[in-house]
MISETI-848532 format. One line per field, with one value per residue (C-alpha): residue in one letter; x negated, y, z negated; residue number from 1. Coordinates in steps of 0.2 Angstrom, whole numbers, plus 5000, padded with zeros to 4 digits. Each point is the difference from the previous one (the first is absolute). Layout:
BEGIN
residu c(A:...)
xx c(X:...)
yy c(Y:...)
zz c(Z:...)
num c(NUM:...)
//
This chain:
BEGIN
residu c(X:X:X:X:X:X:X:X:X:X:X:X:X:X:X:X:X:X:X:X:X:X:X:X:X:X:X:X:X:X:X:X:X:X:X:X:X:X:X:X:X:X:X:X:X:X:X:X:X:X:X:X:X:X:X:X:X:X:X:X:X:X:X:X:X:X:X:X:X:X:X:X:X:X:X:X:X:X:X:X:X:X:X:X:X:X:X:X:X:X:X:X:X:X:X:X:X:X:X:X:X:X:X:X:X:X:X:X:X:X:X:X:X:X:X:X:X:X:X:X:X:X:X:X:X:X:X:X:X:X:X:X:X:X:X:X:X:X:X:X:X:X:X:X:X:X:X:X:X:X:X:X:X:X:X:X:X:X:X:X:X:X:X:X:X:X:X:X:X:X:X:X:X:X:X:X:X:X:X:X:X:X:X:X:X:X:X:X:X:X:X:X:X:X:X:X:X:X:X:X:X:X:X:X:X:X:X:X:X:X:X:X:X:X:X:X:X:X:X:X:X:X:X:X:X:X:X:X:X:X:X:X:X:X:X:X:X:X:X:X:X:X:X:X:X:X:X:X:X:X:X:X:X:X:X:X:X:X:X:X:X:X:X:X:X:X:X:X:X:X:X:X:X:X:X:X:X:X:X:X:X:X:X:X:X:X:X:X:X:X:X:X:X:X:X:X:X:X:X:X:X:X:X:X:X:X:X:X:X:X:X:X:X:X:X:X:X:X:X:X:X:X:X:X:X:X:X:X:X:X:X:X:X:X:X:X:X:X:X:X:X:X:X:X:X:X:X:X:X:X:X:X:X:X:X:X:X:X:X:X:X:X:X:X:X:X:X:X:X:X:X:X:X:X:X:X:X:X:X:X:X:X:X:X:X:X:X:X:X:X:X:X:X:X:X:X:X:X:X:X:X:X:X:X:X:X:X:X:X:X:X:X:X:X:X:X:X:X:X:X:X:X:X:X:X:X:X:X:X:X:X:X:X:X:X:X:X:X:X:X:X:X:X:X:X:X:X:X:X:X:X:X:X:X:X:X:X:X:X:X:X:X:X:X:X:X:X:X:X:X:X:X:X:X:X:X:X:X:X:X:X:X:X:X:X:X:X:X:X:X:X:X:X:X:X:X:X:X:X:X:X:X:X:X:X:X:X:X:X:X:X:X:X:X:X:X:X:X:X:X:X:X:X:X:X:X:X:X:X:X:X:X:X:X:X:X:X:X:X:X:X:X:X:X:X:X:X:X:X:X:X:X:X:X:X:X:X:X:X:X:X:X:X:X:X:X:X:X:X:X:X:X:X:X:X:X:X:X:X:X:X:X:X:X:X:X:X:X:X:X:X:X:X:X:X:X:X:X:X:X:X:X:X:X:X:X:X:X:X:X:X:X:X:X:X:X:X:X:X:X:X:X:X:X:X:X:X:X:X:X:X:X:X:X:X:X)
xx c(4312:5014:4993:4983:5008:5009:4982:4994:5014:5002:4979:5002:5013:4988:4987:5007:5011:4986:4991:5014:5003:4981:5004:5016:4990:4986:5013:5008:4986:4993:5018:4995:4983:5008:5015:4989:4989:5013:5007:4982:4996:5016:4997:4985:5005:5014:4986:4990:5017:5001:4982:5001:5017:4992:4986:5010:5009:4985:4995:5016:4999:4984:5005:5014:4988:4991:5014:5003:5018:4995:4997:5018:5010:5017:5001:5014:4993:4998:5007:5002:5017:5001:4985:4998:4984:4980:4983:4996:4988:5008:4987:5006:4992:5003:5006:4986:4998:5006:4983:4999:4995:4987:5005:4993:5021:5011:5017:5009:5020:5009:5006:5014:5011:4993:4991:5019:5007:4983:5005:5018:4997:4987:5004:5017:5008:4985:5003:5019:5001:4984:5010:5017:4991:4990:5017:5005:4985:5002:5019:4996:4984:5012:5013:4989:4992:5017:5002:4985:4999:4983:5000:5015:5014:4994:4981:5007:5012:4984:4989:5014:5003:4981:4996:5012:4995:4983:5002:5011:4986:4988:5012:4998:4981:5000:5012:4986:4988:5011:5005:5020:5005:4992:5006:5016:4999:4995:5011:5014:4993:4998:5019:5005:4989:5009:5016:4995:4994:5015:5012:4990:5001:5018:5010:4987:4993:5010:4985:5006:5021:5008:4998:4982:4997:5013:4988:4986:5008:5003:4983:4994:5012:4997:4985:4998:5011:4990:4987:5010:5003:4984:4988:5019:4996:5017:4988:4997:5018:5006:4985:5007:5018:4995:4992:5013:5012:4991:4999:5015:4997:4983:5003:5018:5004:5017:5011:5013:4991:5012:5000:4981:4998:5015:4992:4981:5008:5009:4985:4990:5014:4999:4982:5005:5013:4986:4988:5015:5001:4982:4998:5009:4994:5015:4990:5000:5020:5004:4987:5007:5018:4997:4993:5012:5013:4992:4997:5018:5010:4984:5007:5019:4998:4989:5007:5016:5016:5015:4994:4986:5012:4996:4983:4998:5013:4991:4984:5006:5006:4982:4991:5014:4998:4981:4999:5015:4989:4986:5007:5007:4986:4989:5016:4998:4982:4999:5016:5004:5003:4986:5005:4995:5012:5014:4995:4998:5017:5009:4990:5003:5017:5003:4993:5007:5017:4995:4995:5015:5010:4993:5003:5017:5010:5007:5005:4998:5008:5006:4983:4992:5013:4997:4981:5001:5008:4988:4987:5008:5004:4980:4995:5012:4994:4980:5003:5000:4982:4994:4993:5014:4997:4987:5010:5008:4996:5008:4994:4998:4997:5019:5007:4992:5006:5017:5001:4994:5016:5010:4995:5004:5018:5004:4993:5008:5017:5000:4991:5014:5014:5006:5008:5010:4997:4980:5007:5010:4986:4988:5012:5006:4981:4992:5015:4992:4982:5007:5008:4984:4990:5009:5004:4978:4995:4992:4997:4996:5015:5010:4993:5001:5018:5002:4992:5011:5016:4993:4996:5016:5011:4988:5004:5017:5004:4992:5009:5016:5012:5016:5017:5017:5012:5000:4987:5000:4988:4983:4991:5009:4998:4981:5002:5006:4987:4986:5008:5002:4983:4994:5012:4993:4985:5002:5013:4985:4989:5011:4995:4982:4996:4986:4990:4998:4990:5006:4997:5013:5012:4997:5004:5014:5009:4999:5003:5016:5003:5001:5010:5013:4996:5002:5018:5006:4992:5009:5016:4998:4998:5016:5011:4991:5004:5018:5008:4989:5009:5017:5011:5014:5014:5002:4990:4984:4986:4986:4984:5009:5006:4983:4992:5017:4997:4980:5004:5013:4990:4986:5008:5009:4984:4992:5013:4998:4981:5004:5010:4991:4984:5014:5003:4981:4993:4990:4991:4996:5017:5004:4987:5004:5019:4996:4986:5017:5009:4993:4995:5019:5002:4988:5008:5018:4996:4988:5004:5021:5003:4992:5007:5015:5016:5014:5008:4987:4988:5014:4999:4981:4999:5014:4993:4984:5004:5013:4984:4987:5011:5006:4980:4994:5017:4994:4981:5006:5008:4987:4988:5012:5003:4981:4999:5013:4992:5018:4998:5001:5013:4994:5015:4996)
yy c(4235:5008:4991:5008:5016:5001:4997:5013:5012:4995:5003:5017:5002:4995:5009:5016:5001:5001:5012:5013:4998:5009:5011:5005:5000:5011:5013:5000:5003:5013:5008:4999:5007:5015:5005:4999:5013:5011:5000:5004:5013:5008:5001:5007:5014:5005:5000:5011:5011:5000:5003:5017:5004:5000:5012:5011:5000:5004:5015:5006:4999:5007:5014:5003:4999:5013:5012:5008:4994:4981:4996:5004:4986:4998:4996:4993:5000:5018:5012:5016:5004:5004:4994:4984:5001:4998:5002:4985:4993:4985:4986:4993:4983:4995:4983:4988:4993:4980:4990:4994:4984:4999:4984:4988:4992:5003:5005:4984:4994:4992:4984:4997:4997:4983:4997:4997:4993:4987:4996:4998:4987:4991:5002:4997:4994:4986:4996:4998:4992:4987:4997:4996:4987:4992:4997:4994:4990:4992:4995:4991:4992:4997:4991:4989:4992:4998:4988:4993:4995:5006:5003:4993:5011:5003:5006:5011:5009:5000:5008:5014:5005:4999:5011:5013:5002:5003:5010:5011:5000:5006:5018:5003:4998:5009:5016:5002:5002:5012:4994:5002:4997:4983:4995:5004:4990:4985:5001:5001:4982:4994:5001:4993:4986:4996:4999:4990:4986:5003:4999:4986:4990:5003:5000:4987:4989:4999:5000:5012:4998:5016:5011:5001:5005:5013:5005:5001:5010:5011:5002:5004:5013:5008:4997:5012:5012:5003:5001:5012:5010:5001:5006:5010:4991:5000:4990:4987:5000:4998:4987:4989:5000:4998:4983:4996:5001:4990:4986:4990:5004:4992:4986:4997:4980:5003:4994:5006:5009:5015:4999:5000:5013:5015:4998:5003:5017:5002:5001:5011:5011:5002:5003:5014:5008:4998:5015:5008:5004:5010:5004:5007:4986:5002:4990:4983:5002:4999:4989:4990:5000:4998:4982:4994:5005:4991:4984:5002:5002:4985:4988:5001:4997:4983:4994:5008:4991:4999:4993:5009:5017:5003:5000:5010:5011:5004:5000:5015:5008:4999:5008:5013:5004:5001:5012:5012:5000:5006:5018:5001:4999:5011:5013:5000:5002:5013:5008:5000:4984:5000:5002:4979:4993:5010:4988:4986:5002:5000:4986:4991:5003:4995:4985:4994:5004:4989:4986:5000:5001:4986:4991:5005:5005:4986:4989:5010:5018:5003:4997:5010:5016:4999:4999:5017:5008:4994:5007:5016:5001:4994:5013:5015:4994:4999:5020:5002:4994:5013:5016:5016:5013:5017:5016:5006:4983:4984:4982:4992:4983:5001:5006:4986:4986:5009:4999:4981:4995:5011:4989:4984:5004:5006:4983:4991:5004:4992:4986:4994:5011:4998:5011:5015:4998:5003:5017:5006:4996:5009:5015:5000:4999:5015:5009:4997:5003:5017:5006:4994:5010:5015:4998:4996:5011:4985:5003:4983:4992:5011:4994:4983:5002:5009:4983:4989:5011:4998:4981:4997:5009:4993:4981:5005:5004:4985:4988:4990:4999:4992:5012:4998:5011:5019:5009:4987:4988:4996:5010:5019:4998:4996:5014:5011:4997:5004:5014:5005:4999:5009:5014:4998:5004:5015:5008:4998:5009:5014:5006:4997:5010:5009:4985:4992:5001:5004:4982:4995:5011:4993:4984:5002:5008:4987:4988:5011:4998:4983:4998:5009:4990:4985:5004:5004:4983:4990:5009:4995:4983:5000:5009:4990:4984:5004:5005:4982:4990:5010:4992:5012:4994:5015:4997:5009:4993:5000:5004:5018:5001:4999:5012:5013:4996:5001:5017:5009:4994:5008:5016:4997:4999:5014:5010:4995:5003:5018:5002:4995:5010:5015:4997:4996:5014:4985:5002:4984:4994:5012:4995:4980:5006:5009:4987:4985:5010:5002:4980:4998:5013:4991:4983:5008:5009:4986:4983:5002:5010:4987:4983:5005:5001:5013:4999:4999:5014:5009:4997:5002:5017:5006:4996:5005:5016:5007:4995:5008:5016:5000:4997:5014:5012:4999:5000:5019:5002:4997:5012:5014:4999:5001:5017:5008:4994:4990:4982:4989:4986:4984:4989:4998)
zz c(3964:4989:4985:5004:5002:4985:4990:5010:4994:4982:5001:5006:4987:4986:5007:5005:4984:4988:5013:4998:4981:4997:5012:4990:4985:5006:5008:4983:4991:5012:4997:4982:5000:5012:4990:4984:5009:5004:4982:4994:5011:4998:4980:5002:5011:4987:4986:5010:5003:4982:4993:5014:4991:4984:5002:5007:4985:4991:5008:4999:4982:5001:5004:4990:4984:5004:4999:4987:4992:5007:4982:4992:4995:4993:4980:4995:4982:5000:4987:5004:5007:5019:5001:5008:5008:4992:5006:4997:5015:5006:5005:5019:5004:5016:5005:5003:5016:5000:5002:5019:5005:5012:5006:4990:4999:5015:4995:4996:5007:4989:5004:4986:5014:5008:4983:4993:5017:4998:4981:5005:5014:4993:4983:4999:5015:5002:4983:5001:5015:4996:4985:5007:5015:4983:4993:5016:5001:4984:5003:5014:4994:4985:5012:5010:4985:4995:5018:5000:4984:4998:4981:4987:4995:4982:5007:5014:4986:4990:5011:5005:4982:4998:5016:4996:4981:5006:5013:4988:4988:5013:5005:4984:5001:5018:4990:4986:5014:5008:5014:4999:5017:5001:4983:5003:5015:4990:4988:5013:5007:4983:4997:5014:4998:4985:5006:5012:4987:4991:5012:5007:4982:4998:5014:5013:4989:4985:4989:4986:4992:5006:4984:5000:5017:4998:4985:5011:5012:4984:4996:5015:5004:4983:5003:5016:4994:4987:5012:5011:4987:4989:5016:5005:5017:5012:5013:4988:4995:5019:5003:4988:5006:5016:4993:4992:5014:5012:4988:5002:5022:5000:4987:5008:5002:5012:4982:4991:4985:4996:4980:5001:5013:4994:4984:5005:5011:4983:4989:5012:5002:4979:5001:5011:4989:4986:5010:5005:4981:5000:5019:5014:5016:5008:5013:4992:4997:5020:5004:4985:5008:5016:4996:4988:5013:5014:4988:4996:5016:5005:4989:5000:5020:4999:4984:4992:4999:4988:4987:4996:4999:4981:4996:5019:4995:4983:5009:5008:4986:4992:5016:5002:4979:5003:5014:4991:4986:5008:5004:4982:4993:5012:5000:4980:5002:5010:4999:5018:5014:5012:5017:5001:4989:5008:5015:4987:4990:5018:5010:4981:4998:5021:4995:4988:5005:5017:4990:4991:5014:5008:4984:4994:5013:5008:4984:4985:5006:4984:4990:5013:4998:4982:5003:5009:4986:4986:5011:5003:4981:4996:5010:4990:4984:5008:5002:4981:5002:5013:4995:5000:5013:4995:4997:5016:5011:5004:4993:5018:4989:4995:5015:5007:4989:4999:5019:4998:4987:5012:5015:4992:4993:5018:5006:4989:5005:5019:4992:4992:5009:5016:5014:4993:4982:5004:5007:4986:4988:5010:4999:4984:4994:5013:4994:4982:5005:5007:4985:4990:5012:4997:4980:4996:5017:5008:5018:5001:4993:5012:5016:4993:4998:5020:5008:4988:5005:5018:4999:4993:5014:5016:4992:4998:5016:5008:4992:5006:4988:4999:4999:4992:4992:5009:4988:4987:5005:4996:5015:4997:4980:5003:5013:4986:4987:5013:5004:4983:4995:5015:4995:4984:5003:5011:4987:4987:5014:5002:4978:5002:5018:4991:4994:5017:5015:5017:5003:4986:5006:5018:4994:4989:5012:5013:4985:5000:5019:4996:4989:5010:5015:4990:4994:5016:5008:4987:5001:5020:4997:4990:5011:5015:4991:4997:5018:5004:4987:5004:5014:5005:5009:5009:5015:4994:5005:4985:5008:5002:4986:4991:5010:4998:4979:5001:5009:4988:4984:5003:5005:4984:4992:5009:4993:4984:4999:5005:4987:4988:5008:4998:4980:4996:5009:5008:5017:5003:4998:5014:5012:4995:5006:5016:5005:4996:5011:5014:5001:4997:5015:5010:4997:5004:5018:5007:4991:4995:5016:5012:4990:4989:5009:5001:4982:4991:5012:4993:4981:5000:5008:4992:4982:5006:5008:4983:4989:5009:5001:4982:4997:5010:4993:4981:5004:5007:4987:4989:5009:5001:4982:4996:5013:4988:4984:4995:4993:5013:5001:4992:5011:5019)
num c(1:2:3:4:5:6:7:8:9:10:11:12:13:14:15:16:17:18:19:20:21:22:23:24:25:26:27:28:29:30:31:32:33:34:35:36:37:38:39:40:41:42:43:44:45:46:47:48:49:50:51:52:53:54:55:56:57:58:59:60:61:62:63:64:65:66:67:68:69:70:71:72:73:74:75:76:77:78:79:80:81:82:83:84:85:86:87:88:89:90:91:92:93:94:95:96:97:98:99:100:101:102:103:104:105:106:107:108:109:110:111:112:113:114:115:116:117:118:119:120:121:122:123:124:125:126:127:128:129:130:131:132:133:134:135:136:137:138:139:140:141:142:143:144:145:146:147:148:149:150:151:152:153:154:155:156:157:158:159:160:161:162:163:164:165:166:167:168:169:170:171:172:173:174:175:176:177:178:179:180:181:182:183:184:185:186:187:188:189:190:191:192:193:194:195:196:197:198:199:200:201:202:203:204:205:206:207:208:209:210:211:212:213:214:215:216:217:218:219:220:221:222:223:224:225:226:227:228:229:230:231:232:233:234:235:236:237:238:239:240:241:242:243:244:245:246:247:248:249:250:251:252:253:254:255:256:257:258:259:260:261:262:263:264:265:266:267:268:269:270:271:272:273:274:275:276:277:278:279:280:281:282:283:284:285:286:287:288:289:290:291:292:293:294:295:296:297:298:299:300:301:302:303:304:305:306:307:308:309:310:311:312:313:314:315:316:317:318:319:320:321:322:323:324:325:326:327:328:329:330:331:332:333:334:335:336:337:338:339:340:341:342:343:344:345:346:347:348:349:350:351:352:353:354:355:356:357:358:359:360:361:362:363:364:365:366:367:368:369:370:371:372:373:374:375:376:377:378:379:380:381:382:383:384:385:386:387:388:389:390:391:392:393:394:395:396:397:398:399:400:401:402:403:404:405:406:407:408:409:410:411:412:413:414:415:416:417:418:419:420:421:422:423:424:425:426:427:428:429:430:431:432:433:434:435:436:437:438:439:440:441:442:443:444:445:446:447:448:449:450:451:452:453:454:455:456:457:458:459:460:461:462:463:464:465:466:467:468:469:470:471:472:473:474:475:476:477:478:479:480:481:482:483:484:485:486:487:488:489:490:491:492:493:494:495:496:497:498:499:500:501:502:503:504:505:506:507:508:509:510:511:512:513:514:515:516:517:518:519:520:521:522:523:524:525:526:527:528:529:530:531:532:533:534:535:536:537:538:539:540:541:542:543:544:545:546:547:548:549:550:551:552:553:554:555:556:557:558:559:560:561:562:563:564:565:566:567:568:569:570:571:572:573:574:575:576:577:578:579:580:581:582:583:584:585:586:587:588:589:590:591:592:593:594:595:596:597:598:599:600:601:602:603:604:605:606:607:608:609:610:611:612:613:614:615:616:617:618:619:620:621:622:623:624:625:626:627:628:629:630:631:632:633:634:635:636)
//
């Protein structure tokens, strides 16, 4: 019964669907037949508006003729002075009234919208996509003649170089005939024929020596680059990559082939770099790198090991080469870096710098550092070949590449560095990049030169260093050169207020704030360090004696800040000062009081309380003097 049933339902199904597709169709062309009614009926009542308009018009003028200065017109040729008017009759002829259709053609609605979404569809999508499942098609046709045995190696090759040379002869029958799309698409299936055969001759069969297939790979690049280019076709040209790039997928035998396959992906990226020379296909160039990359990182995970490290390495080399090129060129042919190869010149750089990291950096760190600097020094000397910047604008192109070489010192140094000389390099050069910023007015140097500066201090402070000598040990002199470099830098700030933004000045000044901070932290760690190394024989236990230094130095240094906020007429400085002193006064009333014993509860609040007061004495002092107009006191 439920197999009786479900007959019964898939009949109604088949019956009932049918049934309500002509219904559909006769409500949609009653809709038609109505709306077009409407659009006629509602022409012809604005004609008749019109044509009752008209004649009113007419009598109107009518009229007006019969009076007696209807007639006068204005000369502009005429020659007696003052007088601008003749009696010349003017001749009125009224508009005519357009010829109406009696109905012998209904107003017609244009279709341009579905024609074009019809021609899309059918013409172009149907076309590519028929294309890519032929390709398809063919390769695995191609692949189980290849198990089966079906035909020998030498007629199977033979028949693929056969098929695709026909079938590119044919597009260029079908493009004389004008049908574009469909030659295109042939042309596309061509190619990738081809290099099917090719690949198949070379790398499967071993039918042909290495050399001449790499010929033939040649030629039929040239070949559909020519092609590309002659009919200025981008389809065509992304068809025939496409091909190109499934080739070694479907003709894959599970083997180590890398010198056959880097060099196919190297040739079809050179037949790229060829249109890039004449056309602006952006397009071809990602699709281009994205497959190379994937055959790449493919690869080196089923096959790489040690000794092949040279020719992968160099391998690399060449598709990072390739892809740089690229935007050169396009930048010096149309004077400006397409948003793409912005996206293209850092997915390539990223990439190569991950390969070699993967093949450098455990064994050959030193090769690897010096590797970063010839591309940072490749890519300075590839600005020369960019296009300068139009009056008043900014060459994006070398701002770019500038940015790139910038990126690769700065990499290079933790590369071969380690711990706190990767922070002191990263100082000393944002503290260079800031002073380049401000000498050339390069806002992108500057900001450069902030991160660096901030980089540098964050690594810094994270790392555990060893201690030895009070302030003359490896950890306070790295200290000091940060510090140095962030002060630096804000001291360069301070002369060039008027060409920053608010958001440099923002950052400068906290880059100040740090440097401060840091200074004080190692002077901390210094003093912290000594009461723990120092073992008085007087009883006194060290713990409290830390915390009774920690406290008085940074009163000291409070005091000191304020001072110096005093001489430099400095606000910040100030603020810095009163914001030390009240953590110190926090510290002393809630930490010291509750943990320090008698003796040394003593010496805490007693420095603490004749600082603040001598603070707070020459801070009225200062105010005083500026209500009475004397110069204030420059000694708190």
């Amino acid at each position: 019964m439920e197999l009786v049933s479900l007959i019964v339902a898939a009949g109604l199904v088949l019956l009932t669907g049918p049934v309500l597709g002509l219904i559909a169709l006769i409500r949609i062309a009653h809709l038609g037949r109505r709306s077009q009614a409407l659009r006629t009926s509602s022409v012809e009542a604005r004609l008749d508006a019109l044509e009752t308009e008209i004649g009113e018009l007419r009598q109107r003028l009518a009229a007006l003729g019969d009076s007696p200065g209807a007639h006068a017109t204005y000369s502009a040729g005429s020659s007696a002075p003052g007088s601008g008017w003749a009696e010349t009759p003017a001749a009125f002829h009224p508009p005519s009234s357009p010829p109406r259709d009696t109905g012998a053609q209904a107003p017609r609605i244009s279709s341009k919208v579905g024609l074009d979404l019809e021609t899309l569809i059918a013409g172009r999508w149907l076309n590519r996509v028929g294309i890519v499942a032929l390709l398809l098609a063919a390769g695995f046709f191609l692949k189980y003649v290849f198990d089966n045995a079906w035909i020998g190696p030498r007629g199977q090759v033979a028949i693929g170089l056969l098929s695709g040379t026909a079938l590119l002869v044919y597009s260029q029958w079908l493009l004389r005939r004008g049908y574009g799309y469909f030659s295109g698409g042939m042309a596309g299936l061509a190619a990738g024929v081809l290099y099917l055969s090719l690949y198949a001759a070379w790398s499967f069969y071993q039918l042909v020596p290495q050399p001449v297939a790499f010929f033939g790979m040649i030629v039929v690049t040239g070949t559909m680059v020519a092609l590309a280019l002659g009919r200025d076709s981008q389809s065509l040209a992304l068809l025939a990559l496409i091909g190109g790039l499934l080739t070694p997928i479907l003709l894959s035998t599970g083997r180590d082939a890398q010198i056959p396959l880097f060099v196919y992906l190297a040739v079809l990226n050179a037949g790229l770099l060829v249109m890039a020379r004449s056309r602006a296909w952006h397009i071809l160039e990602l699709v281009a790198f994205t497959g190379t990359v994937i055959y790449y990182w493919a690869w080196v995970e089923d096959f790489y090991s040690a000794s092949k490290l040279g020719r992968t390495a160099v391998f690399a080399t060449l598709f990072f080469t390739e892809f740089t090129a690229f935007a050169i060129v396009q930048a010096r042919q149309l004077g400006k870096i397409p948003r793409a190869h912005i996206f293209l010149l850092l997915a390539n750089a990223a990439a190569f710098l991950t390969a070699l990291q993967y093949l450098l950096y455990r064994d050959h760190r030193w090769v690897l550092t010096v590797a970063v600097l010839v591309l940072a020094a490749g890519h300075l000397a590839a600005m020369k070949w960019l296009p300068p910047a139009k009056p008043g604008e900014r060459s994006v192109a070398r701002l770019l590449f500038a940015g790139l070489a910038l990126t690769f010192v700065t990499l290079a140094i933790p590369i071969r560095l380690e711990g706190k000389w990767v922070a002191i390099a990263w100082a000393v050069e944002g503290a260079a990049l800031v002073w380049s910023g401000f000498q050339g007015n390069v806002r992108l140097l500057r900001w450069a030169g902030i991160l660096l500066l901030g980089g540098a201090a964050a690594h810094l402070v994270l790392l555990d260093m060893a201690v030895g000598a009070f302030l003359w040990n490896p950890r306070f002199m790295s200290y000091a050169l940060v510090v140095a470099s962030l002060a630096t830098s804000f001291v360069l700030s301070r002369r060039y207020q008027d060409a920053m933004s608010a958001g440099e000045r923002q950052a400068f000044g906290i880059l100040g704030m740090a440097a401060n901070f840091l200074f004080l932290f190692s002077l901390s760690l210094e003093v912290w360090e000594l009461f723990a190394r120092m073992h008085l024989n007087l009883g006194a236990d060290t713990r409290l004696t830390q915390q009774l230094a920690l406290s008085l130095l940074w009163a000291v240094y409070a005091t000191a800040l304020m001072s110096w906020g005093f001489r430099s007429g400095s606000p910040a400085l100030r603020w810095s000062s009163l914001a030390l002193f009240a953590a110190v006064v926090v510290k002393v009333f809630l930490y010291d009081l509750s943990f320090l014993e008698r003796a040394y509860r003593i010496v805490s609040f007693t420095v603490l309380g004749v600082l603040l007061v001598l603070v707070s004495f020459f801070y009225q002092q200062r105010v005083a003097a500026g209500r009475r107009g004397d110069p204030p006191s420059s000694s708190p």
